[in-house]
C-alpha positions as CSV (number, residue, x, y, z in Angstrom):
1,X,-2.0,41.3,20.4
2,X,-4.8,39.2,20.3
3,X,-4.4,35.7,21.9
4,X,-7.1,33.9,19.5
5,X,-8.0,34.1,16.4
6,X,-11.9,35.2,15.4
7,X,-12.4,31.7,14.5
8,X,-12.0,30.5,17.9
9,X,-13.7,33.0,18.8
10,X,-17.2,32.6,16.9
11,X,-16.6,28.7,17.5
12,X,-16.2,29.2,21.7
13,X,-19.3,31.6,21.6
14,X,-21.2,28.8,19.7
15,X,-20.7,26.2,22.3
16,X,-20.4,28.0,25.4
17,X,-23.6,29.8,24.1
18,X,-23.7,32.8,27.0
19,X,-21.4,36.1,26.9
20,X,-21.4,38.0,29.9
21,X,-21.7,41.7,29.3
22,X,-20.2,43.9,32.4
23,X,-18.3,46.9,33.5
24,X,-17.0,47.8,36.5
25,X,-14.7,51.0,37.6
26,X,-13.0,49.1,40.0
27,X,-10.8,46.0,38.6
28,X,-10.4,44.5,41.3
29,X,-14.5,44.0,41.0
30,X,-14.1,43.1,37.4
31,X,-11.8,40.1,38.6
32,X,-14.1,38.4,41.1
33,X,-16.8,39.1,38.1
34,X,-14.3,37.7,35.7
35,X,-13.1,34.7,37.4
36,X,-16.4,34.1,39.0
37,X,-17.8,33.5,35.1
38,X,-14.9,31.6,34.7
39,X,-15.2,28.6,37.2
40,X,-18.9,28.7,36.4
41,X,-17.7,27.5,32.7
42,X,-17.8,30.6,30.3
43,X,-15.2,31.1,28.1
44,X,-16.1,34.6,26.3
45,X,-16.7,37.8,28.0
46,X,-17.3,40.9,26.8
47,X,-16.0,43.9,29.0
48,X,-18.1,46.8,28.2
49,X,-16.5,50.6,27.4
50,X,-18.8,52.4,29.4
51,X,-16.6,54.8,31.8
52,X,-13.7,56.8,32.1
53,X,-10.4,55.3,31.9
54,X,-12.2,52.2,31.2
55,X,-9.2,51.2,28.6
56,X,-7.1,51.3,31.8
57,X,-9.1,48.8,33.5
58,X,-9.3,46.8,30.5
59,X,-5.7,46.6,30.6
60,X,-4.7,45.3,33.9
61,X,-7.8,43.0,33.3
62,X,-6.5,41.3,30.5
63,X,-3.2,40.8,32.2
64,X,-4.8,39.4,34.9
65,X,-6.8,36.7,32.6
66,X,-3.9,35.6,30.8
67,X,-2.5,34.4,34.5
68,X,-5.7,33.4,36.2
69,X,-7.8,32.7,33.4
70,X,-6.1,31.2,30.3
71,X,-9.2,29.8,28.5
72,X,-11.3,33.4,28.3
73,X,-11.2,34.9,25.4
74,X,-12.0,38.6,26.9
75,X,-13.0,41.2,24.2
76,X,-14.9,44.7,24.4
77,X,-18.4,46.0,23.3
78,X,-20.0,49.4,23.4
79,X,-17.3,50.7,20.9
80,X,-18.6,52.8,18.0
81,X,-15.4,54.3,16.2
82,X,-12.0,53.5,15.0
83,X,-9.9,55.1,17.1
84,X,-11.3,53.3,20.4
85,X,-10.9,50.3,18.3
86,X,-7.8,50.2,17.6
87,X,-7.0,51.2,21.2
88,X,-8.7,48.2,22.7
89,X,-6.9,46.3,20.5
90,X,-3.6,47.6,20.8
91,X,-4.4,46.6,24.7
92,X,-4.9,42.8,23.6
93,X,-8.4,42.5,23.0
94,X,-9.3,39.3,21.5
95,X,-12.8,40.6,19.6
96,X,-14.9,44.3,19.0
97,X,-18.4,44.5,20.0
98,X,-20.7,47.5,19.1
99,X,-24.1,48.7,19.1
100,X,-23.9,50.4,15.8
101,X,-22.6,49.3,12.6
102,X,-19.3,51.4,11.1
103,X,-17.6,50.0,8.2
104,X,-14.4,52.1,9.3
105,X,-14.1,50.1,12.6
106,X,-14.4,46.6,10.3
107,X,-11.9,48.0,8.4
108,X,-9.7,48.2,11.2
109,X,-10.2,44.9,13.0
110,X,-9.8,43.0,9.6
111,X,-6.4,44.4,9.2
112,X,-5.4,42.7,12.2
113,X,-8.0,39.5,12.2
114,X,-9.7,40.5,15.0
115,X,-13.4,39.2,15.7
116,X,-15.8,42.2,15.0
117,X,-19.4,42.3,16.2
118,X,-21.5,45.3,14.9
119,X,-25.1,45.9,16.3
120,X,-28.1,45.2,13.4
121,X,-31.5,46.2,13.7
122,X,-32.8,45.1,10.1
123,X,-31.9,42.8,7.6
124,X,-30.0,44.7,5.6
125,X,-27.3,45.9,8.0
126,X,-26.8,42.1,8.8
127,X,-26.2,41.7,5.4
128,X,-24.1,44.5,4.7
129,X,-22.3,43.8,8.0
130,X,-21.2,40.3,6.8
131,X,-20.1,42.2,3.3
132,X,-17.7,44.0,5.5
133,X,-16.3,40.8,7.1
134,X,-18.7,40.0,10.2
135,X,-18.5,36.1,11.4
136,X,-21.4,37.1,14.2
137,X,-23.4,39.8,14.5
138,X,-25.1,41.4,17.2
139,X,-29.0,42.2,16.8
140,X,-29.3,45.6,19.8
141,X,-31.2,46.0,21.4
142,X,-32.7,42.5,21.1
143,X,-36.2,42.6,22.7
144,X,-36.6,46.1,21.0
145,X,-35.8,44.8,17.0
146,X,-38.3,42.6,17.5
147,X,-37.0,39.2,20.0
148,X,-36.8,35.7,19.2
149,X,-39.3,36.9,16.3
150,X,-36.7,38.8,14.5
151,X,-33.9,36.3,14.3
152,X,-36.5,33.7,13.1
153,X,-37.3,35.7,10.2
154,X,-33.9,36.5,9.6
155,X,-32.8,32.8,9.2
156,X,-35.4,31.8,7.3
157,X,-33.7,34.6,3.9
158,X,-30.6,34.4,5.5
159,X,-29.9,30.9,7.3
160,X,-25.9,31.0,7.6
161,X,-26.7,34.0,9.6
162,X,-24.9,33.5,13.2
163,X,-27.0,36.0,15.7
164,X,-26.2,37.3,19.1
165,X,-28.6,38.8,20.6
166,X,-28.2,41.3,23.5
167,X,-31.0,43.2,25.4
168,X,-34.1,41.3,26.6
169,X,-32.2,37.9,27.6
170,X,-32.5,36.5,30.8
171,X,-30.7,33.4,32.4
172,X,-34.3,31.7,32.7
173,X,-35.3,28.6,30.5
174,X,-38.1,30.2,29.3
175,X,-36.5,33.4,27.9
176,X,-33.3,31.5,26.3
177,X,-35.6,28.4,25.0
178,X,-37.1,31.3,22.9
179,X,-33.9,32.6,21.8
180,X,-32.4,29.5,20.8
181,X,-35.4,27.8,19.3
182,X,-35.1,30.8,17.0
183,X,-31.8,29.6,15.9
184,X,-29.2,31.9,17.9
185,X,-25.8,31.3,17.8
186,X,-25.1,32.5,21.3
187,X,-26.6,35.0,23.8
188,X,-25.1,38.3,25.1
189,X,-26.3,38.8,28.9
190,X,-25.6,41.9,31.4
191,X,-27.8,42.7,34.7
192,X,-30.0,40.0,34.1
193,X,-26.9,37.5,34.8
194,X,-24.7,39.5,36.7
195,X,-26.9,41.6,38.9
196,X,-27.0,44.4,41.4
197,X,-27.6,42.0,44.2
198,X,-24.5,39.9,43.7
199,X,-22.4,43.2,43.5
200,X,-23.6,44.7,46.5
201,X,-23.3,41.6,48.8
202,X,-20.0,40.7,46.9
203,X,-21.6,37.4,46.8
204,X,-19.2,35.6,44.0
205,X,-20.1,32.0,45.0
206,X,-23.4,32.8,43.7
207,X,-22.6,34.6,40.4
208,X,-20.8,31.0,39.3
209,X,-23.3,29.3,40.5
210,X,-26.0,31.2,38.5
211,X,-23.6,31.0,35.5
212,X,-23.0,27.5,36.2
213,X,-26.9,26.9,35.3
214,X,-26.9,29.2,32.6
215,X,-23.8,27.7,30.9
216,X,-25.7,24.1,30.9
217,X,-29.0,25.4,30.1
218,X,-27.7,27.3,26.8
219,X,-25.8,24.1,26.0
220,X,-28.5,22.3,26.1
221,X,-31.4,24.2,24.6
222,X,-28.6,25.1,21.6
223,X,-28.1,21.2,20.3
């Protein structure tokens, strides 16, 4: 069962402003990752199901942030049907991510008040994803619908729109200046944050630091 509601959830994505994006096969990577995000001051992370038995992982990853990490509200993206949905949330996840929009997985998380983020590429799946019960939607890939571009033109029609864009964002003050001058309501951020580098050298200290910076840059470009 979830631990927070989608309210808290939308709210904690709007001020933190930065969801990491990761998967790993090994959980006892996904922990350092995990805690490392944590101490550098995110509070919403979104495990990706990209593997086999990642549900597994998911599992024992979740327990472990409801010990070590209290305040993360830990959901899961790359979902694209019911089933896997309902799976994931059987397993406690506290919000749905996907690249695609299906009305049969919103139908699911609203049964159970769970936080669902369909991916939008034009205006009128974000509209028709916010018919079906969508608090924050997910624009995928983000540099390839059109950037900081799109989600301008989107909140000029639409300007209760809350956007997370994923794809094309990097922890630099140029690239998420863009973003958030646009009008964003938070950022969704994989290799570009948490990169091959860090993984390979096992060098945690620096993934908190660089998500330390991020964390205060989003905060501030967002007000």
């Amino acid at each position: 069962m979830a631990r927070f509601t989608r309210i808290e959830v939308a709210l904690k994505m709007k001020e933190t402003g930065i969801v990491p994006v990761f998967y790993h096969k090994d959980v006892e990577v996904c922990k350092e990752v995990l805690k490392a995000c944590y101490e550098g001051g995110v509070r919403v992370f979104e495990f990706t199901n990209r593997g086999d038995y990642a549900h597994e992982v998911f599992a024992a990853l979740n327990k472990y942030a409801e010990k070590e990490t209290p305040e993360m509200i830990l959901g899961v993206g790359s979902i694209v049907e019911a089933g896997t949905t309902s799976l994931y949330i059987q397993l406690g996840a506290n919000f749905i991510v996907s690249p695609v929009l299906n009305p049969e997985m919103a139908k699911v998380c609203n049964r159970r008040k769970i936080s669902w983020s369909p991916g939008c590429g034009s205006v009128t799946e974000i509209s028709y994803a916010e018919e079906l019960g969508s608090e924050v939607v997910k624009i995928f890939p983000g540099s390839q619908v059109g950037g900081p571009s799109f989600v301008k033109g989107v909140k000029g029609p639409f300007p209760w729109c809350s956007i997370m864009p994923t794809g094309g964002v990097e922890p630099t003050e140029e690239n998420l200046s863009k973003w958030f001058e646009a009008g964003v309501h938070c950022v969704g951020m994989g290799s570009q944050l948490i990169t091959k580098e860090i993984l390979q050298n096992k060098d945690y200290a620096a993934l908190q630091a660089s998500v330390s910076q991020a964390v205060a840059l989003a905060k501030r470009l967002s007000k």
